[in-house]
PARODREN-536199 format. One record per residue (C-alpha): x, y, z. Coordinates in steps of 0.05 Angstrom, whole numbers, padded with zeros to 5 digits, always signed. Example, Ala and Ser with C-alpha at 12.3 -4.5 7.8 and 13.67 -1.06 7.14 Angstrom:
<sites>
+00246-00090+00156/+00273-00021+00143/
</sites>
This chain:
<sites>
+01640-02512+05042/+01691-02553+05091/+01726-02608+05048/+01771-02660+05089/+01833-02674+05044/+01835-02744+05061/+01757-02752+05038/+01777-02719+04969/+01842-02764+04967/+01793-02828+04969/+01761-02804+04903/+01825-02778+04867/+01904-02796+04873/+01930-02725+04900/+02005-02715+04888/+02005-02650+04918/+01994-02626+04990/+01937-02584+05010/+01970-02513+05009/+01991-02522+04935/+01923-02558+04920/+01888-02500+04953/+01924-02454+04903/+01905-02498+04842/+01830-02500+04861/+01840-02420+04863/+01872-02405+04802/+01820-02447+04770/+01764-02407+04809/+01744-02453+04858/+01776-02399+04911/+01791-02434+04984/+01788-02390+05040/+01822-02427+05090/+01872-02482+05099/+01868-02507+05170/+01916-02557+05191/+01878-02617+05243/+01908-02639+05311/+01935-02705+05301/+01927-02720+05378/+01983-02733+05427/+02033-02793+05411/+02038-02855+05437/+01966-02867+05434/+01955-02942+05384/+01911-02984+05369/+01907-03050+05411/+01867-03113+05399/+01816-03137+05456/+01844-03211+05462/+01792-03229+05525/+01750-03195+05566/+01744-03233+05641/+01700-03201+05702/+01743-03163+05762/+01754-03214+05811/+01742-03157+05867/+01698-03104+05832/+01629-03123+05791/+01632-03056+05748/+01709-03070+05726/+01738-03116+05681/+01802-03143+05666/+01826-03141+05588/+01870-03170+05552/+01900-03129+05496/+01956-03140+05441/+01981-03074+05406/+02011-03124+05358/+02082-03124+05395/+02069-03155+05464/+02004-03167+05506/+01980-03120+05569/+01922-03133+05617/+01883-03073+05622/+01827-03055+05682/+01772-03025+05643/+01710-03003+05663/+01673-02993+05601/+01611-03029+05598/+01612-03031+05512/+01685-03071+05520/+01684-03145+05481/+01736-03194+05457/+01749-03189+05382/+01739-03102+05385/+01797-03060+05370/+01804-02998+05402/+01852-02938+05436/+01898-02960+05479/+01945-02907+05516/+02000-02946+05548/+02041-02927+05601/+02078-02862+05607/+02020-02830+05553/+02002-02770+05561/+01922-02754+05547/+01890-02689+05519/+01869-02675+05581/+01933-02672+05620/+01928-02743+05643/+01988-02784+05652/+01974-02861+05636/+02024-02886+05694/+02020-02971+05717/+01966-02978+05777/+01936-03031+05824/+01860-03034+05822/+01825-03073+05866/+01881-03116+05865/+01903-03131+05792/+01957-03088+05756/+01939-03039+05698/+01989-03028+05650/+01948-02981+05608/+01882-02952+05589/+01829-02960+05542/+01803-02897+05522/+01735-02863+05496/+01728-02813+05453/+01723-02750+05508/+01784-02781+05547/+01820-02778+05466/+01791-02706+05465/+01751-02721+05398/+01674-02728+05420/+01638-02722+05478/+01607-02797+05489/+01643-02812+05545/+01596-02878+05561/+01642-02926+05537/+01712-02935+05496/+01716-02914+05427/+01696-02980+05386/+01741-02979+05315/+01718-03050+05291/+01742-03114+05289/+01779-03101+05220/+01820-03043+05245/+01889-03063+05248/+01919-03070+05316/+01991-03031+05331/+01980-02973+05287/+01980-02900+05308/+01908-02872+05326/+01922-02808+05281/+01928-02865+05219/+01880-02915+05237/+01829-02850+05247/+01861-02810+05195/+01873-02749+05249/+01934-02726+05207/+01886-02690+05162/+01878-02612+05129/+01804-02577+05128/+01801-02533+05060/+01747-02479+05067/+01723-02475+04988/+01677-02412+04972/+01637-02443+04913/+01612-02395+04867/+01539-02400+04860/+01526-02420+04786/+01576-02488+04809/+01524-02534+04847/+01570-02593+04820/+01621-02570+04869/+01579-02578+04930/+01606-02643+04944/+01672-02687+04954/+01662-02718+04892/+01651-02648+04847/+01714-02620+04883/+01750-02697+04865/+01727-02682+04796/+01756-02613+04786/+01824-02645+04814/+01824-02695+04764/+01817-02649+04706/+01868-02599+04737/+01926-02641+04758/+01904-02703+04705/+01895-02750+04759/+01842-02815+04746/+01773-02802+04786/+01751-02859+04833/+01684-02856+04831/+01658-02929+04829/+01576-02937+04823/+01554-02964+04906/+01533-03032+04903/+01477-03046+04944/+01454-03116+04975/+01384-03134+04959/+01336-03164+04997/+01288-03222+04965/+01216-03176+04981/+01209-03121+04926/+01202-03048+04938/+01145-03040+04904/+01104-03091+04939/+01102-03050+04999/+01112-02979+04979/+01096-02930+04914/+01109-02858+04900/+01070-02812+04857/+01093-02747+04820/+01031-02698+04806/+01069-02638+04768/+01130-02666+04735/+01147-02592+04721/+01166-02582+04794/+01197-02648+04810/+01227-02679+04740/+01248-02739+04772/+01238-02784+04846/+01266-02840+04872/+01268-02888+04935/+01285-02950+04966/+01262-02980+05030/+01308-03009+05090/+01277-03055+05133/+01303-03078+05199/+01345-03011+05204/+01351-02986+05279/+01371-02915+05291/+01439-02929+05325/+01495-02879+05337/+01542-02873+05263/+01616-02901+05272/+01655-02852+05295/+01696-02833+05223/+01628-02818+05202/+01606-02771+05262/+01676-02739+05258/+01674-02731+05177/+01607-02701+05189/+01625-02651+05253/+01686-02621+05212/+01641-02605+05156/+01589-02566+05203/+01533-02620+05202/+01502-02647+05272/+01513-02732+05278/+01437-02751+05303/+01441-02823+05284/+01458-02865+05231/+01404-02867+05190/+01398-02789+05193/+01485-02793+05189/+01476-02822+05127/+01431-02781+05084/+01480-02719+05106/+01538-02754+05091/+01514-02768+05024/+01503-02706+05009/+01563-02675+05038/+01598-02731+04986/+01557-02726+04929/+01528-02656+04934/+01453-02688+04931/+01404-02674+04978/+01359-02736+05004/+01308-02748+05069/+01299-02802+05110/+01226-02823+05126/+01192-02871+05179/+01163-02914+05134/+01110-02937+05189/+01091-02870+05204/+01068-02865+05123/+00999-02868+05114/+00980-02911+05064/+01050-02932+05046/+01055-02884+04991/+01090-02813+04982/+01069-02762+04926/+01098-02699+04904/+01053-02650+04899/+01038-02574+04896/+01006-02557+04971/+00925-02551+04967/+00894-02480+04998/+00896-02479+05081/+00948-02544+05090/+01000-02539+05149/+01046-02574+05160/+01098-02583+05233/+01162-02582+05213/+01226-02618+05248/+01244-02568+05282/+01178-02565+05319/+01144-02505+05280/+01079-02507+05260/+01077-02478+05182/+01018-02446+05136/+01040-02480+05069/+01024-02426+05010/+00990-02450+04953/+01032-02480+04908/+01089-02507+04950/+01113-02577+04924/+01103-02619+04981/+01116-02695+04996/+01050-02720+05010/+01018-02786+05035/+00945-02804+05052/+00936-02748+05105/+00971-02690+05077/+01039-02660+05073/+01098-02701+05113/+01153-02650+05082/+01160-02587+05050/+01206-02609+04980/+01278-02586+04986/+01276-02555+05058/+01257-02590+05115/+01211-02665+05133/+01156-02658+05173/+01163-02682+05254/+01100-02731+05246/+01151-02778+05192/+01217-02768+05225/+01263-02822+05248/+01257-02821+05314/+01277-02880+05364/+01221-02933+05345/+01239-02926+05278/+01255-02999+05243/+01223-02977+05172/+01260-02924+05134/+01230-02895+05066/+01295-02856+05040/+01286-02801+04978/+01328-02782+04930/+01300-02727+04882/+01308-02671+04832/+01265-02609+04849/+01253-02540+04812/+01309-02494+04837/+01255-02433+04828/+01198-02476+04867/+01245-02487+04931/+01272-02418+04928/+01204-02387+04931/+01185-02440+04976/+01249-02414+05025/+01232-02345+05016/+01160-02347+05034/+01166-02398+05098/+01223-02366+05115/+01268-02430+05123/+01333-02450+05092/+01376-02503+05096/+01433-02542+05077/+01389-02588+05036/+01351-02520+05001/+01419-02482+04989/+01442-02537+04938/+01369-02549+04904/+01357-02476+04904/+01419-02482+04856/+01409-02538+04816/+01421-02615+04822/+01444-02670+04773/+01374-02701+04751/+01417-02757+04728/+01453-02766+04797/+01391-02778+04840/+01393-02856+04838/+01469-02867+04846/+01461-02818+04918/+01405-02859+04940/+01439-02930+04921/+01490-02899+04969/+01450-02878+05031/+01426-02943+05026/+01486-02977+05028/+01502-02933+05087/+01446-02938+05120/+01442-03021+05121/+01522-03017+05128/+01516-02976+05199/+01446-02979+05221/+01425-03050+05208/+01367-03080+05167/+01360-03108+05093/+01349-03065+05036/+01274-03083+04994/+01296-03096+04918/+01284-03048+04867/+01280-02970+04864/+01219-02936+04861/+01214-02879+04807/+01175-02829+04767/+01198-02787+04732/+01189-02742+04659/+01218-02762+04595/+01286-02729+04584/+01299-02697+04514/+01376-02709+04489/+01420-02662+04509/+01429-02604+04463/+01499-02591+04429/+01532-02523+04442/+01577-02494+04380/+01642-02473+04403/+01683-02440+04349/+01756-02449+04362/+01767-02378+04331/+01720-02337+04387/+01751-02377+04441/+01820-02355+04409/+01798-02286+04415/+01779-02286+04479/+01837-02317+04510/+01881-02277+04466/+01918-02337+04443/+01902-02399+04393/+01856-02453+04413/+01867-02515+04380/+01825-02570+04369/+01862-02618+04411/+01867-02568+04466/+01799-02553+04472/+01772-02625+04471/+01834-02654+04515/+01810-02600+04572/+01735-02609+04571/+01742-02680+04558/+01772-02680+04624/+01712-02644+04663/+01672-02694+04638/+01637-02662+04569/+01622-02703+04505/+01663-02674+04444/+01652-02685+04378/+01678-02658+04308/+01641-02597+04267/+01634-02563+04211/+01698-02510+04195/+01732-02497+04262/+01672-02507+04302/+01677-02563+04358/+01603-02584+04384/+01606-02599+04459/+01554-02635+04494/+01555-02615+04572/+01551-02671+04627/+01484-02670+04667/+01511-02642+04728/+01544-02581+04698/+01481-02546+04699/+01521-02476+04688/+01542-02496+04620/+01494-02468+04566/+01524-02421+04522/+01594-02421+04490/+01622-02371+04533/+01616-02418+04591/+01657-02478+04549/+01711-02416+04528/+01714-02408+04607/+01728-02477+04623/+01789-02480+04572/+01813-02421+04608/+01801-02446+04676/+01841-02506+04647/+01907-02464+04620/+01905-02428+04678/+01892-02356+04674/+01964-02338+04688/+01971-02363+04618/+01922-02303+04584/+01988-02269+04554/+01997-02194+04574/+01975-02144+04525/+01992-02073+04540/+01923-02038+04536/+01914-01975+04490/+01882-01906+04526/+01813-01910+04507/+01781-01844+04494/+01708-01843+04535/+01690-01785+04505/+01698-01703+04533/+01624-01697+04539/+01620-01758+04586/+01683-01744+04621/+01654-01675+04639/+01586-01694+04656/+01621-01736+04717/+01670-01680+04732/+01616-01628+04735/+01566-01678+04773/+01616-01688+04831/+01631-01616+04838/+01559-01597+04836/+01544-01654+04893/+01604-01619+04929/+01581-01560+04933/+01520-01569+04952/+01532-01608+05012/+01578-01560+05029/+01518-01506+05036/+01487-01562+05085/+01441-01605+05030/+01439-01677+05036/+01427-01720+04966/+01360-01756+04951/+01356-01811+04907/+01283-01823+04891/+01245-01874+04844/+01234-01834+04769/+01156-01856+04767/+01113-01811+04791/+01040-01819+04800/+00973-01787+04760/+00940-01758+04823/+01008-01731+04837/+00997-01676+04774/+00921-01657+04810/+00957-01654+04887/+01012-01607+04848/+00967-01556+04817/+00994-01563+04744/+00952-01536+04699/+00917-01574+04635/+00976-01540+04585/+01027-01548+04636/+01080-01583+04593/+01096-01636+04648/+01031-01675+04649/+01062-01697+04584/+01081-01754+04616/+01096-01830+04591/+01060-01880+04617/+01078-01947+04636/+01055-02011+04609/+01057-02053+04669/+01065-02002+04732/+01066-02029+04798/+01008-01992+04824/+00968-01922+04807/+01019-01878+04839/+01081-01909+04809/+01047-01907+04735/+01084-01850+04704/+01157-01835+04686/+01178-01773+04717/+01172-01703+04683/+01199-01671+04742/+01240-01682+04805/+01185-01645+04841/+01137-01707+04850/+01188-01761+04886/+01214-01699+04927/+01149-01676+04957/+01144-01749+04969/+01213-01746+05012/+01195-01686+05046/+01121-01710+05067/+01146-01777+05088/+01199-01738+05130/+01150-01692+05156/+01113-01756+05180/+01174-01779+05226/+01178-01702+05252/+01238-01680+05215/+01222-01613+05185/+01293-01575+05174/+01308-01602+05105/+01352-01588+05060/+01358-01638+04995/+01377-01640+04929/+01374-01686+04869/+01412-01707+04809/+01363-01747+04764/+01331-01759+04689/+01266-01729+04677/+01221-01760+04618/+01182-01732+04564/+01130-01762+04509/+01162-01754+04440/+01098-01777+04406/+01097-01819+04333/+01124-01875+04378/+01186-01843+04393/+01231-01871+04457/+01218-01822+04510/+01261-01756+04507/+01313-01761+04565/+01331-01701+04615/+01389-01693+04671/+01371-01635+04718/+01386-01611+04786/+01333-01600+04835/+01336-01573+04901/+01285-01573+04956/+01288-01541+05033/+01236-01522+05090/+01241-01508+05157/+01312-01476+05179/+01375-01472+05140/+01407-01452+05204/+01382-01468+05275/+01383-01417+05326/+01447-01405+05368/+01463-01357+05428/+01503-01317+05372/+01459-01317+05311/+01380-01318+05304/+01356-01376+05256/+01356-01376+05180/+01296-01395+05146/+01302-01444+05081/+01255-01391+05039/+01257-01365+04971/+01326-01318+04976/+01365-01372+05010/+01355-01423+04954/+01359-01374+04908/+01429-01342+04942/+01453-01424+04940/+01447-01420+04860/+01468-01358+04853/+01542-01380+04888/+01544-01456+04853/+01527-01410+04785/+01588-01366+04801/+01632-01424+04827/+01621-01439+04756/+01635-01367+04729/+01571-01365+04704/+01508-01308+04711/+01456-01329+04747/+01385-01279+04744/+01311-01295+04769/+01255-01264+04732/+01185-01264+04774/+01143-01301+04726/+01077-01339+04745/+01082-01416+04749/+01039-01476+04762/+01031-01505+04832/+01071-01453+04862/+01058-01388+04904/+01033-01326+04866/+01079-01271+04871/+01133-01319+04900/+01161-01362+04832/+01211-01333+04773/+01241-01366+04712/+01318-01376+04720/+01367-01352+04661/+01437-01373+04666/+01478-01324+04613/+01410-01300+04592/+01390-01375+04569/+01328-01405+04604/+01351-01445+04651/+01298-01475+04704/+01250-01445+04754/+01254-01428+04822/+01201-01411+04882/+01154-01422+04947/+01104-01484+04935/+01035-01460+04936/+01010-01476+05008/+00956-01515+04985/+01012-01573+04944/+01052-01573+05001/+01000-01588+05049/+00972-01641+04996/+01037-01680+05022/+01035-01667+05098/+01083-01613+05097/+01065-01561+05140/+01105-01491+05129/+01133-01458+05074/+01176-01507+05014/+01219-01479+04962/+01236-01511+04899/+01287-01500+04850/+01297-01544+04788/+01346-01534+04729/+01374-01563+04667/+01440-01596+04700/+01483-01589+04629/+01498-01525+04626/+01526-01535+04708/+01562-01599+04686/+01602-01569+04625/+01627-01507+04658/+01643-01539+04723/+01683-01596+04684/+01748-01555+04667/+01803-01565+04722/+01812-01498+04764/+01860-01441+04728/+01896-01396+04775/+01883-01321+04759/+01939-01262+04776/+01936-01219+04831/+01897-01156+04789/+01951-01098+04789/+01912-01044+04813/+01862-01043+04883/+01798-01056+04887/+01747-00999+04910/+01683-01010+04935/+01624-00955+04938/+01568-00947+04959/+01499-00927+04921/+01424-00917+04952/+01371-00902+04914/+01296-00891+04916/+01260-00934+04863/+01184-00947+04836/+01162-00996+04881/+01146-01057+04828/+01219-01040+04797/+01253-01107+04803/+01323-01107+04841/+01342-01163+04792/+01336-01096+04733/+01378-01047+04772/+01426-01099+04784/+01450-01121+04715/+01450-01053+04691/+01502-01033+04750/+01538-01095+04726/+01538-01081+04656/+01544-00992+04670/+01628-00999+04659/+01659-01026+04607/+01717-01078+04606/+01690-01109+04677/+01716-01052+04715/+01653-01070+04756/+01672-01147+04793/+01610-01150+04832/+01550-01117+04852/+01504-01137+04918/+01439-01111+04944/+01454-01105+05016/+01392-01056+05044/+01320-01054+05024/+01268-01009+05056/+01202-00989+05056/+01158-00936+05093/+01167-00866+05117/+01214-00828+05105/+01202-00866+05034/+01138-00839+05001/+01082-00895+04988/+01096-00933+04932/+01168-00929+04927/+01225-00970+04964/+01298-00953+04976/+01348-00990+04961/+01427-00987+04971/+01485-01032+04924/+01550-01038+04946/+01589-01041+04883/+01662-01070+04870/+01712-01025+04828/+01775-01050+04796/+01801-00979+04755/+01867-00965+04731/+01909-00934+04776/+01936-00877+04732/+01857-00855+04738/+01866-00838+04813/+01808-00816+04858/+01785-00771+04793/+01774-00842+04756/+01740-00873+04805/+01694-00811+04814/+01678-00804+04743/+01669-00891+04744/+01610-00876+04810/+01574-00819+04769/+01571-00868+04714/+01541-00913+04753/+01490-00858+04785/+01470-00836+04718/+01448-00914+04693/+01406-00919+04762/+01369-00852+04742/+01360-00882+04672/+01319-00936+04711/+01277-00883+04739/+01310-00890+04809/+01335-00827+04856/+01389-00817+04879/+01391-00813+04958/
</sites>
């Protein structure tokens, strides 16, 4: 919000300039973003009193002025048809330069000599009405500088207010918050207004049908009013603070709120049918055309100002163009009200409109400030646009209960700002932002919060204030102690970064699903009746059928992912997951709470190149993925075939990491996948992420250079064709003691002739690290070892 310093200074005596005020209102969390200094215009440029006004004696469009700039009198050839005797306005006398580059030098027009120039607002370079000079009353002082008698020598303070400070939307919230800060007196004298003799309410009523939405209304009426341009300290006030000038009965309900922070509306008053406005909640099928020319479908239970025909403005947002004050208007109905914020948010959300008037009710306005705003705009409106304003205000609006007393405790707010709070202190600061303070019980204080602080409910906001007050660069440093998290926790996030590392490393990319998961979802998955994740918990209130479970398994939002993918033709995938799976405890237990990792792929790991055919995502790439984040880890990763649930037979095993169970891995079965639109093979791979976690957390050791050479040989065998490879390799691990064997790898398999039916070869390249004093005997003797465990497996030797 755009706050002119001299509009603040006419509410509170400012003894500092706006830099250091800008750095006050920061430190007390008011934060302004910008300081902008205003262009005072070019010198010379006074005021000057129009003594006489007499026609051209050569020219019928020019006249010839007289004008006093309080020192000496100048005759002027003007050729403005606004200019009259008694007016003060601009006067550029000679040798002045203009904005525009224009030097003001003596000249003969028509005949008579022009020592000078009066000037309008585009020749100053401060508008754009160029129809006539600029008009600054007959009580503006003649001589004076422009920049003073127009108050150009002014600074623009960009203030972000936070959202929960409504109060702040205006000059006179800001003026308040100045007052408490630098303990300067607040200005803020009630508007008088002028009555006419005819009452209000012999010509006009208002209604409220749902107090709920709209606690309180008010309005006057102005008759007589004529929709006349505002002066120009008004349009200027209102341009720098990023509001439009349309005219001045318009000017004045925006200026109001720009001063006061409260929202009001203008109405034609002839243009009312029936002469009477309700507020109301909008009936099934009404519509409503807007101001800005829109036509609208109101939704049921929009609050709506109504009159005999229907809606003539959505509340909070916007009027309606068939009540607008347009240039017939000589009636004006103006309202002043308190509306729900939650009712004009909804409101904004669902018509999709917003503006300056819905940003402030959307965040609450002072119920008790309604009247003094509309007293105001009146006064405005009869001050610059004419007419008499009808006695009385018209009102409705629900009883208010007291205000309810908060307990502040002078010992928690010592606490909290690390430093006593006495009970002078406390009441001398929110005295001053304008709460009621009274004396407790003990060391308890019992604040009662003015009506516009409509932030202020709890004693943590009153604790805040106090602060705001000291200043926080008053909160005393206190050195702050380590504070042990915990190992477990530290190594869960240690081992969870790694593990998302090195997995994107391989090529996977991270889902983040939703953890419901729905009931069809266990059917279109294959699990059986005993499968132990249609244990599931279901929710009380679930947004629909297929979000009504929590999660038993990362499988469900994944499928999901991939099918949705599949759908927008992308189907290379290669994702993983780090998430909480759920399980019923039963006897009313909470839930039982899981982390695991879950990987998912189909399509290619690896596209096609001119150097390199492309690799498939199937079963042994996921499963060589594990097996390298398990021995990133240093752990021992082996698959056992094993049948499971939903997935293909002969293609699933049971994981064991260090010969602990540890998750499952394998091909979906065709008909799950294609449940989910996912044509082509999808392998799956879900774990308990713990075990990962806790031996990925240490930092990384460096290890010696071994003192002996490593040997690697060679073994091929023939085995029984249903012999697992998994078997033969963790007894070739396990054949030497001491790990004299540091790694074995299945690099051939084969099947057919030469092989005899039911058999396959197979050939291990094993790595050897032997003594050295063994020599080629040792490692000899170490490969017959090795020979003689395969033939314990039943296996040949080839």
């Amino acid at each position: 919000m755009k706050i002119l310093y001299r509009w603040l200074a006419e509410f509170v005596e400012c003894p500092l300039p706006a830099e250091e005020l800008a750095g006050r209102l920061t430190g007390a969390g008011l934060e302004v973003e910008g300081v902008t200094r205003l262009d005072p215009g070019p010198p010379g440029l006074v005021t000057a009193r129009i003594l006489s006004v007499e026609p051209h004696p050569a020219a019928d469009r020019l006249t010839v002025c007289r004008v006093s700039d309080g020192a000496r009198d100048y005759t002027v050839v003007c050729g403005a048809p606004n200019v009259r005797a008694g007016e003060t306005a601009p006067f550029a006398a000679v040798g002045t330069r203009l904005p525009g580059g224009i030097a003001i030098r003596k000249a003969k027009l028509r005949g008579v000599v022009s020592e000078g120039m009066l000037c309008s607002e585009r020749e100053l370079g401060l508008g754009e009405d160029a129809a006539g000079i600029l008009l600054l009353g007959p009580d503006c002082r003649a001589g004076i500088s422009l920049a003073e008698a127009l108050g150009l020598d002014d600074w623009l303070l960009d203030v972000n207010v936070p959202p929960n400070r409504p109060d702040c939307l205006g000059v006179i919230g800001i003026a308040r918050e100045v007052s408490a800060l630098l303990r300067v007196p607040l200005r803020v004298a009630p508007p008088h207004v002028a009555e006419g003799p005819e009452p209000t309410a012999a010509r006009a009523r208002v209604s409220v049908e749902r107090f709920d939405l709209c606690p309180r209304y008010t309005a006057r009426l102005v008759v007589g009013a004529r929709p006349v341009p505002s002066p120009f300290p008004v349009r200027r006030r209102l341009a720098l603070s990023g509001v439009r000038a349309i005219n001045a009965i318009v000017d004045a309900t925006n200026y109001v709120m720009l001063e006061y922070g409260q929202p009001l509306h203008a109405f034609d008053f002839a243009r009312i049918e029936g002469g009477g406005v309700e507020a109301r909640a909008a009936r099934p099928g009404e519509r409503i055309v807007t101001i800005d020319g829109r036509e609208r479908e109101l939704p049921g239970g929009t609050l709506v100002i109504a009159d005999a025909r229907g809606p003539v403005a959505v509340a909070g947002l916007m009027g309606g163009a068939g009540s607008e004050v347009g240039p017939d208007t000589a009636e004006v109905l103006l309202e002043s009200a308190c509306f729900d914020p939650a009712t004009v948010r909804r409101a904004s959300k669902a018509l999709g409109l917003s503006s300056d008037s819905s940003y402030r009710f959307e965040r609450g306005t002072d119920v008790e400030g309604v009247a003094c705003a509309l007293d105001r705009a009146a006064q405005l409106v009869a001050a610059h646009a004419g007419g008499v304003v009808s006695a009385g205000i018209l009102e409705c609006r629900r009883p208010t209960p007291p205000p309810r007393a908060i307990a502040l405790r002078l010992g928690r707010a010592g606490a909290l700002l690390s430093g006593a709070v006495t009970r002078g202190e406390a009441a001398d600061c929110l005295t001053r932002l304008g709460f009621s303070v009274r004396e407790g019980e003990g060391d308890v204080v019992e604040v009662v919060p003015p009506s516009f602080r409509v932030d202020a409910r709890r004693e943590v906001d009153l604790i805040e204030e106090i602060a705001r007050l000291r200043g926080y660069d008053a909160v005393p440093s206190v050195a702050v102690s380590a504070v042990d998290s915990g190992a477990d926790g530290s190594a869960r996030h240690t081992g969870r970064a790694r593990v998302r590392e090195a997995l994107r490393a391989r090529g996977f990319s991270e889902a983040v699903t939703l953890s419901f998961m729905g009931g069809a979802e266990m059917d279109r998955l294959m699990w059986g009746a005993s499968d132990p994740r249609r244990a599931a918990v279901r929710l009380r209130n679930p947004v629909s059928e297929e979000f009504a479970y929590l999660r038993t398994s990362l499988l469900p939002p994944l499928a999901r992912c991939l099918g949705l993918n599949a759908s927008r033709g992308a189907h290379d995938l290669l994702l993983f997951e780090l998430g909480s799976v759920f399980a019923a405890a039963g006897g009313g237990a909470p839930p039982i709470e899981e982390e695991r990792l879950a990987l998912i792929a189909t399509g290619l790991a690896a596209p096609a190149s001119w150097c390199a055919p492309g690799r498939d995502a199937d079963y042994f790439f996921v499963k060589g993925v594990l097996e390298s984040l398990a021995g990133h880890a240093g752990l021992r990763l082996r698959a056992e075939a094993a049948p499971l649930d939903g997935f293909h037979p002969g293609r699933a095993a049971a994981l064991r990491l260090n010969d602990e169970p540890w998750g499952i891995l394998g091909e979906l079965h065709p008909r799950a996948a294609e449940a989910y639109g996912i044509r082509g093979r999808v392998v799956f791979a879900e774990m308990n992420a713990a075990p990962l976690f806790a031996a990925l957390a240490p930092a990384p050791r460096c290890r010696p250079i071994p003192p002996s050479a490593a040997v690697r040989r060679d073994i091929a065998v023939v085995a029984a064709e249903a012999t697992p490879a998994q078997r033969l390799l963790d007894r070739l691990g396990e054949a030497l003691p001491g790990g004299a064997v540091e790694s074995v790898a299945l690099f051939d398999l084969f099947t057919g002739p030469p092989i005899p039916p039911g058999r396959k070869g197979l050939a291990f390249s094993v790595r050897l690290r032997l003594p050295e004093e063994g020599g080629e005997a040792g490692i000899d003797a170490a490969v017959e070892r090795l020979r003689a465990a395969l033939r314990e497996e039943g296996c040949e030797i080839r």
